[in-house]
N, CA, C and O of each residue as an XYZ file, in Angstrom:
784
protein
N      57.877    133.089    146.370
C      58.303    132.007    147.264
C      58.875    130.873    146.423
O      58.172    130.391    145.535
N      59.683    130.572    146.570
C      60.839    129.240    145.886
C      60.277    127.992    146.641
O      59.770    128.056    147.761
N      60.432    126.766    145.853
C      60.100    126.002    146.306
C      61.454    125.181    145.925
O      62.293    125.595    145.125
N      61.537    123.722    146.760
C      62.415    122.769    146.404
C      61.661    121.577    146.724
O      60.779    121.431    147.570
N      62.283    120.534    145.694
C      61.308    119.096    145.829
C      62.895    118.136    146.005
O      64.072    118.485    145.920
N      62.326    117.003    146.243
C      63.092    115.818    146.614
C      62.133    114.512    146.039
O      60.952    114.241    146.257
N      63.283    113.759    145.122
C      62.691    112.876    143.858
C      62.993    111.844    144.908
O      63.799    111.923    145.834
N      61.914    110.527    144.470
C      62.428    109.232    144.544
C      61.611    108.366    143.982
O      60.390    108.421    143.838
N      62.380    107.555    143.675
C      62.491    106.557    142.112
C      61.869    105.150    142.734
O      62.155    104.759    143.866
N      61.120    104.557    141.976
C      60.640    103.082    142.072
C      60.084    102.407    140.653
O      58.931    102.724    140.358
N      60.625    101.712    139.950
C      60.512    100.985    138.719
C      58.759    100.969    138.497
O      57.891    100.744    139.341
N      58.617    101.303    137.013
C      56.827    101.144    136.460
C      56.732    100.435    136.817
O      55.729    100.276    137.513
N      57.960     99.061    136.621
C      57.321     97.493    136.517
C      56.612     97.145    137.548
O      55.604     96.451    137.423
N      57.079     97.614    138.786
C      56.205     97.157    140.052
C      54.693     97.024    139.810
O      53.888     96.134    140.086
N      54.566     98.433    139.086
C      53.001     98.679    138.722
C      52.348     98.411    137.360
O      51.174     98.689    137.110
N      53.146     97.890    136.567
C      52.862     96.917    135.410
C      52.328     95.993    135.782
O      51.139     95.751    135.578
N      53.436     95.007    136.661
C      53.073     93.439    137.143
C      52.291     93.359    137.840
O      51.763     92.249    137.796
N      51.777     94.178    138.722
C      50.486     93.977    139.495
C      50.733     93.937    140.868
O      49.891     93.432    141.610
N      52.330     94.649    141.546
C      52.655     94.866    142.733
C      52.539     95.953    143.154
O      53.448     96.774    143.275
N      51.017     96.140    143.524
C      50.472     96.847    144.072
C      51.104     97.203    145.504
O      51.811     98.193    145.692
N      50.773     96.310    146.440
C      51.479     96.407    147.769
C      52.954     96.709    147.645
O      53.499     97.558    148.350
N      53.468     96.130    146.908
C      55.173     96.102    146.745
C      54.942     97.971    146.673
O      55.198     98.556    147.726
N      54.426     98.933    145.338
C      54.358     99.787    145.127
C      54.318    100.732    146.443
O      55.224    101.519    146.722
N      53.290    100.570    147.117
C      52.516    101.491    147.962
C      53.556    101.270    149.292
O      53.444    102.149    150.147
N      54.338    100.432    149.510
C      55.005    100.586    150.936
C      55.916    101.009    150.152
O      56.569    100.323    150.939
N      56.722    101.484    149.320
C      57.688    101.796    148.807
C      57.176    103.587    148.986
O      58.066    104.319    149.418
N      55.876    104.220    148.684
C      55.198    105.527    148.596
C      55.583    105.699    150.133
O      56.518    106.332    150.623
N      54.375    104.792    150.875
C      54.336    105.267    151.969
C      55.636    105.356    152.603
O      55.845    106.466    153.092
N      56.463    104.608    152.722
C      57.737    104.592    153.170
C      58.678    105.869    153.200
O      59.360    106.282    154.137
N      58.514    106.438    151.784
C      59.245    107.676    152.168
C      58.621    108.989    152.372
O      59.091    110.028    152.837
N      57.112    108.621    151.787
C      56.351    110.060    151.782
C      55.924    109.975    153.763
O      54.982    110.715    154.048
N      56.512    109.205    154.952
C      56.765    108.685    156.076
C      57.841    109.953    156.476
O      57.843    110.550    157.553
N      58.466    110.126    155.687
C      59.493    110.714    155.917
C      59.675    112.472    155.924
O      60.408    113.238    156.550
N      58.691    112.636    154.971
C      58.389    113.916    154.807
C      57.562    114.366    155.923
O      56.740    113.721    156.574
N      58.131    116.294    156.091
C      57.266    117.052    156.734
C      55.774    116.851    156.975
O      55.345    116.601    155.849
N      54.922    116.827    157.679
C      53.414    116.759    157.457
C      52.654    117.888    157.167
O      51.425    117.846    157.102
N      53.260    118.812    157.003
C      52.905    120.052    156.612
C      53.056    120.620    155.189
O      52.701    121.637    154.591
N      53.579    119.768    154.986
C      54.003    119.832    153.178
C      53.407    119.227    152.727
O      53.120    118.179    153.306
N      52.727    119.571    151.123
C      52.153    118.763    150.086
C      53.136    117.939    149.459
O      54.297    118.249    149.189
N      52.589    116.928    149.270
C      52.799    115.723    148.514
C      52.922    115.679    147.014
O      51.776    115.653    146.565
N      53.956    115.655    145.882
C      53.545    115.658    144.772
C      54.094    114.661    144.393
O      55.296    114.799    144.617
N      53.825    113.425    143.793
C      54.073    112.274    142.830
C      53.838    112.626    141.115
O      52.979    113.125    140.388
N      55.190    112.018    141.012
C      55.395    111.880    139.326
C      55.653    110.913    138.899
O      56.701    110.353    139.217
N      54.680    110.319    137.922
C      54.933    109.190    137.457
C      55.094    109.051    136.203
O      54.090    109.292    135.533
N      56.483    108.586    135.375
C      56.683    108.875    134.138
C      56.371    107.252    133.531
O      56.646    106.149    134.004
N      55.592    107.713    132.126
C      55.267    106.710    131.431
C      55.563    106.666    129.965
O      55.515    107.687    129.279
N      55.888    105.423    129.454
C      56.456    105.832    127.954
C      55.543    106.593    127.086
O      54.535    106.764    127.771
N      55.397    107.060    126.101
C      54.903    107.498    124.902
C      53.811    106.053    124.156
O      54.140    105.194    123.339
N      52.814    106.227    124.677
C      51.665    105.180    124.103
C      49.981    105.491    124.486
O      49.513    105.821    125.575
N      49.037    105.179    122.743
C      48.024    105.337    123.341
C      47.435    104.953    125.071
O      46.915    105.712    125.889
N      47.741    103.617    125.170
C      47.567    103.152    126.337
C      47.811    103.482    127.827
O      47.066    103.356    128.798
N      49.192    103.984    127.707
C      50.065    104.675    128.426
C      49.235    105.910    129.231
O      48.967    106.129    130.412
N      48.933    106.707    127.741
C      48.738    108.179    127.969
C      46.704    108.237    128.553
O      45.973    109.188    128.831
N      46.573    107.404    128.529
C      45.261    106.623    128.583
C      45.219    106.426    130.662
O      44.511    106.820    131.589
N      46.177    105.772    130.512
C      46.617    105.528    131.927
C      47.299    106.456    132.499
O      48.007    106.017    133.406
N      47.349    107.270    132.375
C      47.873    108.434    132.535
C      47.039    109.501    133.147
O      47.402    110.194    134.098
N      46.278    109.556    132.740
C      44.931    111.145    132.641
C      44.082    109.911    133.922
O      43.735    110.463    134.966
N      43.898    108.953    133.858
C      43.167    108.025    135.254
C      44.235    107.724    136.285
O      43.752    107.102    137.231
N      45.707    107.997    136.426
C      46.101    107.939    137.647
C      45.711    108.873    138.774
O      45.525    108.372    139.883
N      45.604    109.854    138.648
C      45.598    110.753    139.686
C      44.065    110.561    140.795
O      44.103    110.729    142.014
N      42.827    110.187    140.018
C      42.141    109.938    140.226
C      41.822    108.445    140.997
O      41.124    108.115    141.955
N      42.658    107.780    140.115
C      42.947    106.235    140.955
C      44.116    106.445    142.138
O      44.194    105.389    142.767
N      44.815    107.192    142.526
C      45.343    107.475    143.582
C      44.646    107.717    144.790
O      44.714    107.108    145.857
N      43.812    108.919    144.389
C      42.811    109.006    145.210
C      41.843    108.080    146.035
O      41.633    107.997    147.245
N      41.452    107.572    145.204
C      40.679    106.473    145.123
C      41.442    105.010    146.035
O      40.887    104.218    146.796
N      42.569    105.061    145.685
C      43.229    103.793    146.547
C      43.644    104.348    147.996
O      43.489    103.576    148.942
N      44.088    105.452    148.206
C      44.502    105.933    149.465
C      43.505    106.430    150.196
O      43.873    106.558    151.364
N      42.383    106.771    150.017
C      41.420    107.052    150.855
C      40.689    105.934    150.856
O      39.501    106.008    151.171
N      41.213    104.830    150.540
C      40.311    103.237    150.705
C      40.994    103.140    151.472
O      40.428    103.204    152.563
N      42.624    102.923    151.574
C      43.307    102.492    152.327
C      43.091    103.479    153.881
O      43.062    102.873    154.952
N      42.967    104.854    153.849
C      42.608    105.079    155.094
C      41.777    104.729    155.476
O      41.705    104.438    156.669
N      40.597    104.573    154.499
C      38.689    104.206    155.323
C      38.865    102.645    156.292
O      38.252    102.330    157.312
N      40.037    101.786    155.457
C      40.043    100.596    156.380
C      40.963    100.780    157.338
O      40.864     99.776    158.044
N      41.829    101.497    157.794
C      42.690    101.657    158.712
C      41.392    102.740    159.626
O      40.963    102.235    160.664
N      41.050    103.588    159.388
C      39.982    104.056    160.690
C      38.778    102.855    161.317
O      38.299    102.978    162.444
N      38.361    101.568    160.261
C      37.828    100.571    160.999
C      38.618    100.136    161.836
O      38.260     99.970    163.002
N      39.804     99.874    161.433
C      41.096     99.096    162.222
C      40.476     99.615    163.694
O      39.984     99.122    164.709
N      40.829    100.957    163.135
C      41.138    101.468    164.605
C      40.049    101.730    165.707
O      40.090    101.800    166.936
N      38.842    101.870    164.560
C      37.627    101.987    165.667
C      37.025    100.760    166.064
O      35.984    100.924    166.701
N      37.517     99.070    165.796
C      37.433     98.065    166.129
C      39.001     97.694    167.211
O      39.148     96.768    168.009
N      39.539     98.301    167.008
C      40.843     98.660    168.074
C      40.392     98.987    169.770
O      40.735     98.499    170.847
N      39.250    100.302    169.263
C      39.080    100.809    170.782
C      37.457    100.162    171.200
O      36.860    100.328    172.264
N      37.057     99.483    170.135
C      35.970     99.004    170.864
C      36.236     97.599    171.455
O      35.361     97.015    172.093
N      37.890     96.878    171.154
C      37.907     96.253    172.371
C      38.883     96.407    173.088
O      39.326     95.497    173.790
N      39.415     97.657    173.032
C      39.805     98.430    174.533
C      38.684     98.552    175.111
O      38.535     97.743    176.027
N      37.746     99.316    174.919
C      36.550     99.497    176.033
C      36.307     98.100    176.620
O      36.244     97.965    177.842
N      36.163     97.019    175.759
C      35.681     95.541    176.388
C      36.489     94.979    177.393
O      36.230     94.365    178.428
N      37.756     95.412    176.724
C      38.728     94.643    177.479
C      38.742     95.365    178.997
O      38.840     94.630    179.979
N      38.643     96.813    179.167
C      38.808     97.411    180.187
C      37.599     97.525    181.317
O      37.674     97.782    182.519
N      36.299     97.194    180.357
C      34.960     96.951    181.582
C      35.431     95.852    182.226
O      35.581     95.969    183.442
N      35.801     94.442    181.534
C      36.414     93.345    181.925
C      37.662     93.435    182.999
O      37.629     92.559    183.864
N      38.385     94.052    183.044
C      39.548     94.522    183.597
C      38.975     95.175    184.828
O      39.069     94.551    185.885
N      38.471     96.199    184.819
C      38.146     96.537    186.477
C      36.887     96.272    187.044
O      36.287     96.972    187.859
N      36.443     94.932    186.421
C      35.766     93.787    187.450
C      36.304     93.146    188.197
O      36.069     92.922    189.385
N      37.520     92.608    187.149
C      38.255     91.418    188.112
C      38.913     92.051    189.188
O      39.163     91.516    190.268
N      39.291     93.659    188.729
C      40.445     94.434    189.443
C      38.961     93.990    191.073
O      39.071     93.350    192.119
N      38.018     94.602    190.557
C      37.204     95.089    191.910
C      37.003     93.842    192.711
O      36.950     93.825    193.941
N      36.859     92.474    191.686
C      36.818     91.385    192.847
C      38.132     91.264    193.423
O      38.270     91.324    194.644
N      38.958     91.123    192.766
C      40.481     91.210    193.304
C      40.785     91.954    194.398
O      41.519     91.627    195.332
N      40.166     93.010    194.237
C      40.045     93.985    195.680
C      39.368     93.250    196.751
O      39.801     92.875    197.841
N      38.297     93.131    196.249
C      37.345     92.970    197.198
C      37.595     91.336    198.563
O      37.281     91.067    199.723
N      38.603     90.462    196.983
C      39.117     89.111    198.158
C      40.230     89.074    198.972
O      40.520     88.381    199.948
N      40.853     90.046    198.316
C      42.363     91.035    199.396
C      41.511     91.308    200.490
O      41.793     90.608    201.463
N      40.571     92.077    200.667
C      40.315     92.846    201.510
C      39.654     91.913    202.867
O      39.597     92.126    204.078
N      39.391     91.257    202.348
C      38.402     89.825    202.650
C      39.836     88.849    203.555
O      39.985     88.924    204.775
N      40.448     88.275    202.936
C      41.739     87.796    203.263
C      42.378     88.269    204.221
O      43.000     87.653    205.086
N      42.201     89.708    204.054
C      43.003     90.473    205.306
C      42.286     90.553    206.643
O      42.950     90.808    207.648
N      40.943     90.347    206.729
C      39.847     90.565    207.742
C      39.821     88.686    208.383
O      39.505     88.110    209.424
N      40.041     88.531    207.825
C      39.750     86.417    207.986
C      40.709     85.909    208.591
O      40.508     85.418    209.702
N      42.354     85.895    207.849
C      43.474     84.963    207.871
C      44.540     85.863    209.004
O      44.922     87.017    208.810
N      44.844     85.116    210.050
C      45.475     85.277    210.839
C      46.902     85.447    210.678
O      47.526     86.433    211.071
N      47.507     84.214    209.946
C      48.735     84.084    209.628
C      48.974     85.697    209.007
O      48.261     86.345    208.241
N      50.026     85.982    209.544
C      50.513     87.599    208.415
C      50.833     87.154    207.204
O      50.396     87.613    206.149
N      51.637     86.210    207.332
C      52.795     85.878    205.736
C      51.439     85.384    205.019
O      51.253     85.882    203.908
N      50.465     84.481    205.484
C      49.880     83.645    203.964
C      49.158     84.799    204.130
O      48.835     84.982    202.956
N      48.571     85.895    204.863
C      47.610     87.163    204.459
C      48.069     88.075    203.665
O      47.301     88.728    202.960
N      49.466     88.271    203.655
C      50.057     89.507    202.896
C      50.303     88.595    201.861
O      50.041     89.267    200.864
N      50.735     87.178    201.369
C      50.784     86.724    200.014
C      49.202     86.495    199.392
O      49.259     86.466    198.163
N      48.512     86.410    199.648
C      46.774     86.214    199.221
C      46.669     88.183    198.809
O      46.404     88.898    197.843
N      47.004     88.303    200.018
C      47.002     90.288    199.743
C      47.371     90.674    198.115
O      46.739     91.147    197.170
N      48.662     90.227    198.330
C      49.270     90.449    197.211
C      49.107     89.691    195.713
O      49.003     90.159    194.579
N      49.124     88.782    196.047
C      48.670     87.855    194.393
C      47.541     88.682    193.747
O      47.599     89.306    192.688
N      46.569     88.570    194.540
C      45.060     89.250    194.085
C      45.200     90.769    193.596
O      44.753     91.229    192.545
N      45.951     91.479    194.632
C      46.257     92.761    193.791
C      46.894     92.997    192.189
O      46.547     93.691    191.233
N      48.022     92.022    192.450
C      48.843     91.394    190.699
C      47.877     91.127    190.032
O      47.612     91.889    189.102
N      46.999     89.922    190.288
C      46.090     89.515    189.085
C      45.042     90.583    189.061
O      44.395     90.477    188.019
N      44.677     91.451    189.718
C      43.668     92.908    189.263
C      43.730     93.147    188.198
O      43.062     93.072    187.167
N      45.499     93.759    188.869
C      46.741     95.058    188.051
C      47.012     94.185    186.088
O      47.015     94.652    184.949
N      47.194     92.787    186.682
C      47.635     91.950    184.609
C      45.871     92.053    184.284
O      45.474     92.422    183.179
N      45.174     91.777    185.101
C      43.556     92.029    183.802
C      43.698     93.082    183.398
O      43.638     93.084    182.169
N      43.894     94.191    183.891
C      43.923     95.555    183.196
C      45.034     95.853    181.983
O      44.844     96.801    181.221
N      45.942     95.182    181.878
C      47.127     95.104    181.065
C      46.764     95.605    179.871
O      46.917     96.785    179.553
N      46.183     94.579    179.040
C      45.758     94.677    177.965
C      45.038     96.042    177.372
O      45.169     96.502    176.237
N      44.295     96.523    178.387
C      43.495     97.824    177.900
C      43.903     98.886    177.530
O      43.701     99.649    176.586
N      44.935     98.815    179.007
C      46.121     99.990    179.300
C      46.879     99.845    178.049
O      46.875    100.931    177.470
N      47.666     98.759    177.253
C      47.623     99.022    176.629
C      48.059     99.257    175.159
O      49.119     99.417    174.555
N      46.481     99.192    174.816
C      45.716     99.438    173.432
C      45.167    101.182    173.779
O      44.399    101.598    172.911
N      45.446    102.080    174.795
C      44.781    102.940    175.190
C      45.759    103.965    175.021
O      45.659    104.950    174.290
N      47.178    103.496    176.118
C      48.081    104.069    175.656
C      49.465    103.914    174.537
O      50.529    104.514    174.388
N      48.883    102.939    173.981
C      50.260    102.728    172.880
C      49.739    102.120    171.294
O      50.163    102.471    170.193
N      48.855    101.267    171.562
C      48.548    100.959    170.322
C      48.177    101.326    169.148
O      48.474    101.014    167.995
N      47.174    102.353    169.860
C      46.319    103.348    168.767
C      47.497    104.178    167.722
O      47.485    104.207    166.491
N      48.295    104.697    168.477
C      49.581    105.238    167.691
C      49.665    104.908    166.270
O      49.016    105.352    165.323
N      50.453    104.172    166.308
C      50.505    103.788    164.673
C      49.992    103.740    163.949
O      50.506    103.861    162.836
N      48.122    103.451    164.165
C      47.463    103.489    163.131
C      46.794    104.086    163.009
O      45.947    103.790    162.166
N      46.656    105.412    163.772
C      46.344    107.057    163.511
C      47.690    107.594    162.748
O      47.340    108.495    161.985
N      49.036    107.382    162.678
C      49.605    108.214    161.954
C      49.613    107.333    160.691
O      49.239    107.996    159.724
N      49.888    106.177    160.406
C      49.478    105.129    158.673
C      47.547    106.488    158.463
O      47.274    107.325    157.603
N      46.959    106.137    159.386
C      45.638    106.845    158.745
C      46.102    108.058    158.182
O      45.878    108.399    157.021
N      46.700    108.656    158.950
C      46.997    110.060    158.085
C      47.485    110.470    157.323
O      47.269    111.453    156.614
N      48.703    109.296    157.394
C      49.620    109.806    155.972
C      48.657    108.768    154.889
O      49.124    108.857    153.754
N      48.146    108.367    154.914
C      46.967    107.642    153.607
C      46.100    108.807    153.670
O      45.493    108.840    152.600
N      45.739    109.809    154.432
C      44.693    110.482    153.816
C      45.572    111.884    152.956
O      45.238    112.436    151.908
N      47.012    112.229    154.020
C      47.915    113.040    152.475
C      47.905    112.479    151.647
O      47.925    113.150    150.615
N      47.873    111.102    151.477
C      48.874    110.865    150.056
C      47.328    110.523    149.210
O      47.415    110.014    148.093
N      46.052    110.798    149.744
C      45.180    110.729    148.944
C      45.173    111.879    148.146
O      45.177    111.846    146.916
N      45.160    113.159    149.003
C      45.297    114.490    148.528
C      46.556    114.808    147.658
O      46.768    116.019    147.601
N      47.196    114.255    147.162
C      48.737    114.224    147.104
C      48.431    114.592    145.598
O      47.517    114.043    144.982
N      49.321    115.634    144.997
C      49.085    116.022    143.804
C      49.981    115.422    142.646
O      51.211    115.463    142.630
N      49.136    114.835    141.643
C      50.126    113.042    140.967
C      50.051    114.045    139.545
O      49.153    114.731    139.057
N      51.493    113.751    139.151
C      51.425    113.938    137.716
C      52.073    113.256    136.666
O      52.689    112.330    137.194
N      52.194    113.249    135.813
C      52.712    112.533    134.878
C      53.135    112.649    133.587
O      52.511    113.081    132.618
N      54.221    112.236    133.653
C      55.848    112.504    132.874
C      55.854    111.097    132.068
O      55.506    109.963    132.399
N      56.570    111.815    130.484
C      55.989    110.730    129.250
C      57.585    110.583    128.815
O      58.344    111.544    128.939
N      57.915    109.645    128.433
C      59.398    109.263    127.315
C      59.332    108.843    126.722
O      58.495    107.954    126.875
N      59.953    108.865    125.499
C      59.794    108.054    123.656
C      59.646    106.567    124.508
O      60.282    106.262    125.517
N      58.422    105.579    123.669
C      58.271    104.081    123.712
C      59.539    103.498    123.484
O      60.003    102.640    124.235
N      60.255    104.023    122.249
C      61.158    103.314    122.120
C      62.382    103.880    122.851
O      63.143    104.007    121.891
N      62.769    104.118    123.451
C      64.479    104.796    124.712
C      64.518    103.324    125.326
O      63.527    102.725    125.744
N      65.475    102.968    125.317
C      65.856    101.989    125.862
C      65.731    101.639    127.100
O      65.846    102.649    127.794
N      65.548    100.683    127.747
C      64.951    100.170    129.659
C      66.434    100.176    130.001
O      67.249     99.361    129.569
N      66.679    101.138    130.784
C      67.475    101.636    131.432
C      67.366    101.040    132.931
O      68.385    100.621    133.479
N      66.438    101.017    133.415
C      65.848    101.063    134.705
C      65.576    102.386    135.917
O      65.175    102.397    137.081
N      66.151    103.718    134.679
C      66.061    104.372    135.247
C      64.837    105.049    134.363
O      64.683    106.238    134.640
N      64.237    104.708    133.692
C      63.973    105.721    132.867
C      62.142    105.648    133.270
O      61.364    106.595    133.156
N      61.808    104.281    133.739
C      60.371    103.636    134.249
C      60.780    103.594    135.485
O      61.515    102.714    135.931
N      60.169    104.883    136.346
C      60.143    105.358    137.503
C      58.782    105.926    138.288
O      57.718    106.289    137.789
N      59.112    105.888    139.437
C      57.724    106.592    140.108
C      58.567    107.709    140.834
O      59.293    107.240    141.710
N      58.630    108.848    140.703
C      58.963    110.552    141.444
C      58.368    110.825    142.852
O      57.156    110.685    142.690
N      58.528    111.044    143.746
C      57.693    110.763    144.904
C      58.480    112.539    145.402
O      59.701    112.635    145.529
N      57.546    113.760    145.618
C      58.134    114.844    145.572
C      57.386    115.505    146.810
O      56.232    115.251    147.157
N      58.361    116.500    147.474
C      57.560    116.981    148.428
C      58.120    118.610    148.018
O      59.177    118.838    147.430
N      56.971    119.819    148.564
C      57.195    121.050    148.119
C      57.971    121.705    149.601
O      57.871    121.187    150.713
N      58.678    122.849    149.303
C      59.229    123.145    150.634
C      59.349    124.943    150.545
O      59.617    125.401    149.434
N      59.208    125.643    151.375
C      59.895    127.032    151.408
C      60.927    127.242    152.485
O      61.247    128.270    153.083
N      61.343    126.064    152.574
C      63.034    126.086    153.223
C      63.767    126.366    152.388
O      63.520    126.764    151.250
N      65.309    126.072    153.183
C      65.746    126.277    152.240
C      66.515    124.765    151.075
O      66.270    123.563    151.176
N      67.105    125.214    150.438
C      67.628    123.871    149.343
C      67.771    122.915    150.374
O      68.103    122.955    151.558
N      67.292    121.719    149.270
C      67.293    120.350    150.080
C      68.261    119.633    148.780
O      68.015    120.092    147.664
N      69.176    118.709    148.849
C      69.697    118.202    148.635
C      69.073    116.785    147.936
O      68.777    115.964    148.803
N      68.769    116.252    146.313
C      68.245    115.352    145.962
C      68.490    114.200    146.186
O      69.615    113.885    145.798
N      67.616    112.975    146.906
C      68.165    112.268    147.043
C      67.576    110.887    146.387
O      66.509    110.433    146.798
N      68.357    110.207    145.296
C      67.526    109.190    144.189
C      68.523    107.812    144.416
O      69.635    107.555    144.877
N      67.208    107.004    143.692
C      67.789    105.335    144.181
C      67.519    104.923    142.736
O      66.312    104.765    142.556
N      68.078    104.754    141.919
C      67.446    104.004    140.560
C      66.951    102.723    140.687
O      67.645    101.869    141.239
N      65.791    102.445    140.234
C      65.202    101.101    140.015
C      66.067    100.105    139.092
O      65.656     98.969    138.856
């Protein structure tokens, strides 16, 4: 079985200087893009140095380590997400039920048709907007941060390796890169790179 990968490039420096975040939406961003059925492979090339090569043999492990943090707080997100959907929605078809209940009331009492069918009606509206909110966090919200959870728990699993160049080769900007690779048994994919 043949495989084909697809590179993409993001400067060491990001991860020299300590742009962490800068780094990781740049990952997630395109590894976003990839199949979900495909493994994940990151390459990260580093010059030729004790230090380097030091940092090197602890990335893969610190990958791990950051992306399954980053999912563990995105599943709080989300399970503090639906615990106030539930709040919001016990709340919601109370008011709905008094709302009912003074429609119904209104309609048995008030003679006038017009001010009975506008009392009718307001109260039904303000039910229908308490429930708004629940509806939704129930049906739309959760979205996004079940699929960010998931692609943080690939890219925890995501297989990182690392690629070395003479200290001294000149800063190119191409040469201090991050490889961001996905495996495929399609067919050829076409490379597509951004130099830092």
């Amino acid at each position: 079985m043949s495989t084909r990968s697809r590179n993409f490039f993001i400067p060491w420096t990001h991860f020299r200087s300590g742009s962490d975040r800068e780094a990781e939406e740049f990952i997630v961003g395109w590894a976003r893009e990839l199949p979900t059925d495909q493994l994940i492979r990151i390459i990260v090339h580093f010059p030729e140095s004790d230090t380097q090569n030091k940092a090197a043999q602890d990335l893969p492990e610190a990958f791990h380590r950051y992306f399954s943090y980053r999912a563990s707080v995105l599943q709080r997100d989300l399970t503090e997400l639906f615990r106030i959907g539930r709040r919001s929605l016990g709340i919601g078809v109370m008011v709905l039920i008094v709302c009912f209940a003074i429609a119904h009331a209104a309609g048995e009492s008030i003679i006038d048709s017009l001010l009975r069918r506008m009392i009718e009606e307001s109260f039904l509206i303000l039910g229908w907007v308490a429930n708004w909110r629940p509806l939704e966090i129930f049906l739309y919200d959760w979205w996004p941060i079940t699929r960010r959870r998931d692609l943080y728990h690939r890219l925890s699993r995501a297989v990182v390796e690392a690629g070395r160049y003479a200290a001294k080769q000149p800063d190119t900007g191409a040469a201090e890169n991050l490889a961001l690779s996905r495996t495929s048994a399609e067919g050829p994919i076409p490379n597509s790179t951004s130099s830092g």
